[in-house]
C-alpha positions as CSV (number, residue, x, y, z in Angstrom):
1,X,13.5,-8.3,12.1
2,X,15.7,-8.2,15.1
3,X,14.1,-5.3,17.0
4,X,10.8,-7.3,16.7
5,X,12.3,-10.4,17.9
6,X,14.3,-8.6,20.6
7,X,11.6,-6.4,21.8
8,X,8.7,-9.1,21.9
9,X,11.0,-11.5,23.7
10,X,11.8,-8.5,26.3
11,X,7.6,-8.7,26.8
12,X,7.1,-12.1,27.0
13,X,10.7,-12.6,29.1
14,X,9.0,-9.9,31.8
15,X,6.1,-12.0,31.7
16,X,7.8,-15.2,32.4
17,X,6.2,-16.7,28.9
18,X,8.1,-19.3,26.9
19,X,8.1,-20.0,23.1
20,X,7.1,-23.8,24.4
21,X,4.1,-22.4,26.6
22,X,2.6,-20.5,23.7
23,X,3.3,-23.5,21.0
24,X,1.7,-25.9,23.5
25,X,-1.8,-23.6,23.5
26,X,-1.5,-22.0,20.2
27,X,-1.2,-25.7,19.0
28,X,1.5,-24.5,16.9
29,X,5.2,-25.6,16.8
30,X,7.6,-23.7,18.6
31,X,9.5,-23.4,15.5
32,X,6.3,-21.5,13.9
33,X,5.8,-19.3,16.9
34,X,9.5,-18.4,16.7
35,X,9.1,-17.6,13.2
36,X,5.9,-15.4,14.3
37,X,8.0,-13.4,17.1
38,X,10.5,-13.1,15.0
39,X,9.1,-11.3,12.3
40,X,9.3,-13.8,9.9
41,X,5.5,-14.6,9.4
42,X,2.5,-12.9,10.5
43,X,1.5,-13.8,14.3
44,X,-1.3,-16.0,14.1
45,X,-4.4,-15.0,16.2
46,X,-4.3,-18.4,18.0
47,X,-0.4,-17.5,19.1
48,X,-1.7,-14.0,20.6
49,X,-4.9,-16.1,22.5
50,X,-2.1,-18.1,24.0
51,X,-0.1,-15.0,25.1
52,X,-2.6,-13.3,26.0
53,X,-3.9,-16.6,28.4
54,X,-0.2,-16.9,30.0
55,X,0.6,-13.4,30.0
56,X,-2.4,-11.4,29.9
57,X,-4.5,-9.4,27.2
58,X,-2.0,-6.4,27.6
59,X,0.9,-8.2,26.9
60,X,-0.6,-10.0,23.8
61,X,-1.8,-6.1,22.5
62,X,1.7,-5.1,23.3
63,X,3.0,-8.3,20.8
64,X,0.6,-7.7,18.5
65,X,1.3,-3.6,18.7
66,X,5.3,-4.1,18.1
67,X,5.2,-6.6,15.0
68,X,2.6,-4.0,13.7
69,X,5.0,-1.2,14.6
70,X,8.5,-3.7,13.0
71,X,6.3,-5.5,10.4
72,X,7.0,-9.0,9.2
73,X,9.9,-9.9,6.9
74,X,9.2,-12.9,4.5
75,X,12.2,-15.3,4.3
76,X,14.5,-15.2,1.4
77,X,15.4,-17.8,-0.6
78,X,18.7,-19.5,-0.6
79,X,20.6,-19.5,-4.6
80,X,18.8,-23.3,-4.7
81,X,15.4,-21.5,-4.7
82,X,14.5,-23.3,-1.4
83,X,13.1,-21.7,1.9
């Protein structure tokens, strides 16, 4: 989970991306696209059209290519059963 976090936010950080510019045209939350970067959820295709509209199509195959490459990780429950 942290190498995909750490190297997607090295992309977008080159690219001069924010988690708020991709939430703002991926109509998601930034909490959700954080979750999506950071390996937590599967990136949506509408948060990769956003990268790939601030940062370019290359950047948004490199995203998608590295939580490919790290996979997700699903969140684990806490002893309460909650997520």
């Amino acid at each position: 989970m942290g190498d995909q976090l750490r190297m997607v936010t090295d992309l977008l950080h080159v690219s001069g991306v924010t988690v708020a510019d991709i939430a703002e045209r991926s109509g998601a939350s930034m909490q959700t696209v954080s979750a999506e970067l950071a390996g937590h959820r599967p990136i949506s295709d509408a948060t990769l059209e956003a990268i790939g509209n601030y940062a370019g199509a290359d950047v948004a195959a490199e995203v998608k290519a590295v939580a490919d490459q790290v996979g997700t990780v699903p969140r684990q429950a806490t002893p309460s059963g909650r997520i």
